[in-house]
N, C-alpha and C positions, 0 to 999 in steps of 0.2 A: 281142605277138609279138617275138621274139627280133631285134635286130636288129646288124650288127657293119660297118665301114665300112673298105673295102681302103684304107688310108692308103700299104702298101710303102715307108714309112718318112720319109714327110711330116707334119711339126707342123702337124695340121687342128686345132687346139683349137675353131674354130666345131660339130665333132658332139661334144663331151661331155657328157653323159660316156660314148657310147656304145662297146661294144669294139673297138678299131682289131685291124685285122691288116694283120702286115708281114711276114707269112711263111708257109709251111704247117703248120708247130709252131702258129701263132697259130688256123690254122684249125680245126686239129684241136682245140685247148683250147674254142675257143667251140662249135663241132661237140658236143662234150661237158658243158659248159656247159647247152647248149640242153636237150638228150635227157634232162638231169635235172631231174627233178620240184621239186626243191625250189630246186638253182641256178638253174632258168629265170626263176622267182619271179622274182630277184635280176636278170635280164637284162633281163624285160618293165618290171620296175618303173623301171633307166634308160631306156629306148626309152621310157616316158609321162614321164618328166622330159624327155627330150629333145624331145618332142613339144609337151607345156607350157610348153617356153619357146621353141620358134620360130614354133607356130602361131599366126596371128594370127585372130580370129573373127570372120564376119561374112561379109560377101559380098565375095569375093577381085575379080569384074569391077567393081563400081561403084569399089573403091579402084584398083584400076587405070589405069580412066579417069581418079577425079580426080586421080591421082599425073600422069598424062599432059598436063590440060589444065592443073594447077598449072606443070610444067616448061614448057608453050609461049606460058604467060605471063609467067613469067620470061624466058627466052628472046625474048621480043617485046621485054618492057623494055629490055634488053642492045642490043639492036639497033635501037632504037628511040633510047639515048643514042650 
């Protein structure tokens, strides 16, 4: 799926390389972009780069927790010197 990320005129380099818009000229190019068969190609295939390099796999609550019980062990340490 086509996907494009309202930046209005912010250096988000964290979503590339997907299409930023900072305008409504920007909308309309992706708007059209999208509707076409063969650019869209070209649109979905960044939105699975960008997808491929942030998602991370596996079960998102177990890392959660242990991201959680990691920091309130440290956190104990700290306060504990």
């Amino acid at each position: 799926m086509p996907v494009a990320v309202v930046a209005k005129g912010l250096e988000i380099k964290n979503y590339e390389p997907l299409t930023l818009v900072n305008n409504l000229d920007d909308w309309h190019d992706f708007i059209k972009l999208a509707t076409d068969d063969i650019r869209c190609k070209e649109l979905n295939q960044k939105s699975r780069q960008f997808v491929d390099r942030v998602l991370v796999s596996g079960d998102a609550a177990t890392r959660i927790i242990e991201s959680i019980i990691a920091y309130s062990k440290i956190r104990e340490r700290k306060n504990a010197a």
